[in-house]
C-alpha positions as CSV (number, residue, x, y, z in Angstrom):
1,X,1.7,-1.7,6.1
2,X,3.7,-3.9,6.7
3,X,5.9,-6.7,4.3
4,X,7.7,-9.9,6.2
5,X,11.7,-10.4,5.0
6,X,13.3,-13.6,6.1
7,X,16.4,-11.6,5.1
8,X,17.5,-14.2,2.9
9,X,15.1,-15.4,0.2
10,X,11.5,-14.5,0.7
11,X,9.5,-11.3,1.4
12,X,5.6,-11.9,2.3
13,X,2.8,-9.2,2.3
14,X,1.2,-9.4,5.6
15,X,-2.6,-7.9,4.2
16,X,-2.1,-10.4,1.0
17,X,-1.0,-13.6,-0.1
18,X,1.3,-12.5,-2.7
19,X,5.2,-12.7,-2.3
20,X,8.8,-12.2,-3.4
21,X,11.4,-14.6,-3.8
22,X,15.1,-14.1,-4.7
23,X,16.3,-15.8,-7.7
24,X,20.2,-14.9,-7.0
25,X,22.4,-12.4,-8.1
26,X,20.3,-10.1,-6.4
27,X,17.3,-10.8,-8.5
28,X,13.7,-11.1,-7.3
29,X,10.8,-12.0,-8.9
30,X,6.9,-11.4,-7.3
31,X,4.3,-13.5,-7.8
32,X,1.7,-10.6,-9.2
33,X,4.1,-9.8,-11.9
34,X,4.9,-12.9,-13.8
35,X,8.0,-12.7,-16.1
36,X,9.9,-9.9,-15.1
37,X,12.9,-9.8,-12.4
38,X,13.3,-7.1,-10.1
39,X,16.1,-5.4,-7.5
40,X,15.0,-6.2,-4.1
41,X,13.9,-2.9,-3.4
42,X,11.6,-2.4,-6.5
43,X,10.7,-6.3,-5.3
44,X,9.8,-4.3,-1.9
45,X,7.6,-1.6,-3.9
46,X,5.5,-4.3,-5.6
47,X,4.6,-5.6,-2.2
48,X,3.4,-2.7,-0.7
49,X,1.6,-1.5,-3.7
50,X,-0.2,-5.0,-2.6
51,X,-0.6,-4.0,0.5
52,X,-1.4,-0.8,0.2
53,X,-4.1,-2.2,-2.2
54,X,-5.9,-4.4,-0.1
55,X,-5.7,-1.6,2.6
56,X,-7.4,0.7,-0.1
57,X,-9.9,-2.3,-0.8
58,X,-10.7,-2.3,3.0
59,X,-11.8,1.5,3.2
60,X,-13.4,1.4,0.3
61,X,-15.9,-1.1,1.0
62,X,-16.6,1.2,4.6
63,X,-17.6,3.5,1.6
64,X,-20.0,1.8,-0.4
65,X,-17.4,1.7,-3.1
66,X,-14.9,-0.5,-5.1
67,X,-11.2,0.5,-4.4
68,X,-10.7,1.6,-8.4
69,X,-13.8,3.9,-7.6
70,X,-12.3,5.4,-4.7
71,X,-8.7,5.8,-6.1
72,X,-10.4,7.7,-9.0
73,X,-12.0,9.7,-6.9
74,X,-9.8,11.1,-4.6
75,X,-6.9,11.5,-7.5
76,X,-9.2,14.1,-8.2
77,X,-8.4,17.5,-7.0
78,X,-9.9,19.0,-4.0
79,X,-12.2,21.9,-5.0
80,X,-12.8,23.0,-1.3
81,X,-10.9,26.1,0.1
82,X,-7.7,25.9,2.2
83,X,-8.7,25.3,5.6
84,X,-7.7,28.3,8.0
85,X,-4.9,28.1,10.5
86,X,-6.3,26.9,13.6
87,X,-7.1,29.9,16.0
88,X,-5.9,28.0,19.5
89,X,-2.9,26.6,17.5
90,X,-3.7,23.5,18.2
91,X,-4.7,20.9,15.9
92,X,-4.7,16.9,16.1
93,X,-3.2,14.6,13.9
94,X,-5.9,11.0,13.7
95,X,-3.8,8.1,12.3
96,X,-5.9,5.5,11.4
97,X,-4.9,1.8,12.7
98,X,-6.0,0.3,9.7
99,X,-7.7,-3.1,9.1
100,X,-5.6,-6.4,8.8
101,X,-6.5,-9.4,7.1
């Protein structure tokens, strides 16, 4: 995830068009959420929820499915037992490097 800050006046997603732009007195509006002014941290917020939304869109088409039917479905609770400690100790951690736009 990342979000592009000129530092100044603009913020852009990198995975989606949208942006942020300050309207002074350290007021921002996005261009998702017509109407309302933010701080530039909640302006911040709104763009990774893009971003994070068109990452979700990504991995859910892998799947077969639309990104509102994989949110739903893993906001479900796992029924599956706690896995058991690993017996060598070891265990890996996989990050996933994500598809860009």
């Amino acid at each position: 995830m990342s979000i592009e800050d000129d530092e100044q006046s603009l913020m852009t997603s990198v995975r989606t068009q949208h942006q942020a732009k300050s309207v002074g007195n350290g007021n921002w509006v996005v261009s998702f959420l017509p109407g309302r002014t933010f701080s530039q941290d909640q302006a911040f917020a709104a763009l990774r929820a893009a971003d994070e939304w068109a990452a979700m869109q990504a991995c859910a088409s892998l799947l077969g499915l639309t990104a509102l039917e994989l949110v739903g479905m893993a906001a479900t609770e796992c029924t599956w037992p706690p896995p058991e400690k690993s017996r060598s100790g070891q265990s890996r951690i996989r990050f996933w490097k994500g598809i860009s736009r």
